[in-house]
C-alpha positions as CSV (number, residue, x, y, z in Angstrom):
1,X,-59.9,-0.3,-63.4
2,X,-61.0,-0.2,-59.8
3,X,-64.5,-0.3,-58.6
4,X,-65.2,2.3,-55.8
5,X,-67.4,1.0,-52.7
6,X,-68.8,3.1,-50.0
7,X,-67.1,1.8,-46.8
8,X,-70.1,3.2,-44.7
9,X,-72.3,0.6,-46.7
10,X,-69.9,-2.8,-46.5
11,X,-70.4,-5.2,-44.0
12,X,-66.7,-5.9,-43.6
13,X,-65.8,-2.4,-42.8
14,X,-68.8,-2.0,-40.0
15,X,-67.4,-5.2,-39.0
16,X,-63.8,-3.9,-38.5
17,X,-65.2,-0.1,-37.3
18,X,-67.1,-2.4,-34.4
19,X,-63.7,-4.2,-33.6
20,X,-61.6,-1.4,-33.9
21,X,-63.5,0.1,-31.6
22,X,-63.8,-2.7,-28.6
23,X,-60.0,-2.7,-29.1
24,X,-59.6,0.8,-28.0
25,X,-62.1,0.7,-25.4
26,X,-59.7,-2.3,-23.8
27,X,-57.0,0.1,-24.3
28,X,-58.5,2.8,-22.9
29,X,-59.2,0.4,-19.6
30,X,-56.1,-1.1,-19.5
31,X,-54.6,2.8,-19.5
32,X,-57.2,3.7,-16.8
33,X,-56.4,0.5,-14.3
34,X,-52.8,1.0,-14.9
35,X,-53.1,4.9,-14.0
36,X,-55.2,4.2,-10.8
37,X,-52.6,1.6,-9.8
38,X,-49.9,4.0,-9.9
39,X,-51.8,6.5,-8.3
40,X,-53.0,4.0,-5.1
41,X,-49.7,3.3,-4.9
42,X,-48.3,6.5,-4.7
43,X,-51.1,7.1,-2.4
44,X,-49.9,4.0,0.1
45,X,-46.2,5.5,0.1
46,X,-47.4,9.3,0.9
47,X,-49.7,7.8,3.3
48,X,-46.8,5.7,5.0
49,X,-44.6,8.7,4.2
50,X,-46.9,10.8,6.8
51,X,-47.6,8.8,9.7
52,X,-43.7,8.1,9.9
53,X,-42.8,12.2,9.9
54,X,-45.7,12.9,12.0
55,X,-44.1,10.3,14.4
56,X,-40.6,11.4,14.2
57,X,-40.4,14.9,13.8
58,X,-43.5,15.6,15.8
59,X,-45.1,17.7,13.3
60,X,-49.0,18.4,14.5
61,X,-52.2,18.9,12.8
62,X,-50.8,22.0,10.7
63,X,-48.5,19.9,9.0
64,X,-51.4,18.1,6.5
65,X,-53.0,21.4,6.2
66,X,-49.5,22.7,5.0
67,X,-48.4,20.5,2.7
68,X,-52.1,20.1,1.1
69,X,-51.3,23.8,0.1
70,X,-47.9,23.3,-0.9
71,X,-48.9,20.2,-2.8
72,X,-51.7,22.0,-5.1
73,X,-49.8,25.1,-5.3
74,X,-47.5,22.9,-7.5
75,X,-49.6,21.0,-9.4
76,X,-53.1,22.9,-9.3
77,X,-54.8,20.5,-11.9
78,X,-54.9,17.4,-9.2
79,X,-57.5,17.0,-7.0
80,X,-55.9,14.4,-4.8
81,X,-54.3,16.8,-2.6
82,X,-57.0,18.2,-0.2
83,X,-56.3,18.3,3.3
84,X,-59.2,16.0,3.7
85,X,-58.2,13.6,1.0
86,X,-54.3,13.8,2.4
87,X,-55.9,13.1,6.0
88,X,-57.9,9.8,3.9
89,X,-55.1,8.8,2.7
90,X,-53.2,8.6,6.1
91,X,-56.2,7.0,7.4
92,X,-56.0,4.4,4.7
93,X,-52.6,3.6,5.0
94,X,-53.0,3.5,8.8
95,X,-56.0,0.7,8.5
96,X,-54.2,-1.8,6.4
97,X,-51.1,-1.4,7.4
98,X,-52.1,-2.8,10.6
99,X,-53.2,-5.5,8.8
100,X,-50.2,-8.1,8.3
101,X,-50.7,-9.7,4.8
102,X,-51.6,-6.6,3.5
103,X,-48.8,-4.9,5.2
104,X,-46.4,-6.8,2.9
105,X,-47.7,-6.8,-0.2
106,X,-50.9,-4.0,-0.7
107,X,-50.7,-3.9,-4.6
108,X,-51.6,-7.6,-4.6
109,X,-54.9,-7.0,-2.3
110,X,-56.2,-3.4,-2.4
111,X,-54.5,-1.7,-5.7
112,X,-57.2,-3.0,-7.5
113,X,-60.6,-0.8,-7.4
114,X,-60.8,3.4,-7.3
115,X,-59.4,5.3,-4.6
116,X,-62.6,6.7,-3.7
117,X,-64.3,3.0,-3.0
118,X,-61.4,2.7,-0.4
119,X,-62.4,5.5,0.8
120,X,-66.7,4.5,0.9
121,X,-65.0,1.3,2.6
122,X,-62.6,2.5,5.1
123,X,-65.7,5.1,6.2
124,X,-68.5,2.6,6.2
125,X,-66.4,-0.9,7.7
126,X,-65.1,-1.6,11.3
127,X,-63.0,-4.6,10.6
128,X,-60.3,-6.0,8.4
129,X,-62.2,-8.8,7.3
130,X,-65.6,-6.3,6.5
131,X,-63.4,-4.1,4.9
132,X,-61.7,-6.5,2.3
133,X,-64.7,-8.4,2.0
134,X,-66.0,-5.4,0.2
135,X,-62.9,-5.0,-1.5
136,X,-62.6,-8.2,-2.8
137,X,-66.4,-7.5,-4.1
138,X,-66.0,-4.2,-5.6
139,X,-62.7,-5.8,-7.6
140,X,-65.3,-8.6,-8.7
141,X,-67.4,-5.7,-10.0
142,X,-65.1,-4.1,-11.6
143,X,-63.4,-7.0,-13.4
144,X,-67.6,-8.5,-15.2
């Protein structure tokens, strides 16, 4: 004969409810760190991507506002792909790339907080060293 108990009403199941939980939480950070890696990443490519064919084949202005439309015509659910963000994105590339230990290796350095704190950053720092400073504080943030 088994005796029935009311899982809402036992300590050890509120107990394993709580860590369940806390576990998926981590999970669901882990998933969101490793999606906005990906994504900076990408972003660092496109952005390196542009400055070299706006260099060598001369395209002008038109070209960002162009591809911006071809971009969300095929995928009209991402948001990323303003001509303003796509100009950002350029920008941000353009600002630590010029930067030589960044230059190497951005993952390491900048792949590490949301793309739109670069972008707070990049608008609201002169320097390198301002710049990561902030960077290196909003990771700090991010990480307690």
């Amino acid at each position: 004969m088994s005796i029935h108990i009311n899982p809402t009403t036992s300590a050890e199941y509120r107990q394993w409810l709580t860590d369940l939980k806390t576990r998926f939480r981590q999970v669901q950070l882990k998933a969101a760190v490793t999606v906005n890696t990906a994504l900076l990443q990408f972003y660092w490519e496109l952005g390196a991507d542009i400055v070299a064919r706006q260099a060598s084949q001369r395209w002008g202005s038109g070209f960002l506002e162009r591809l911006s439309q071809d971009l969300m015509q095929e995928f009209p659910d991402v948001k990323g792909f303003s001509k303003r963000n796509l100009e950002q994105i350029r920008r941000w590339h353009g600002f630590w790339s010029a930067h030589p230990s960044i230059a190497q290796q951005p993952a390491s350095q900048l792949m590490g907080i949301p793309w739109w704190h670069h972008v707070v950053i990049l608008t609201k720092c002169q320097t390198h060293a301002e710049a990561l400073y902030y960077v290196q504080q909003t990771q700090e943030a991010h990480h307690d």
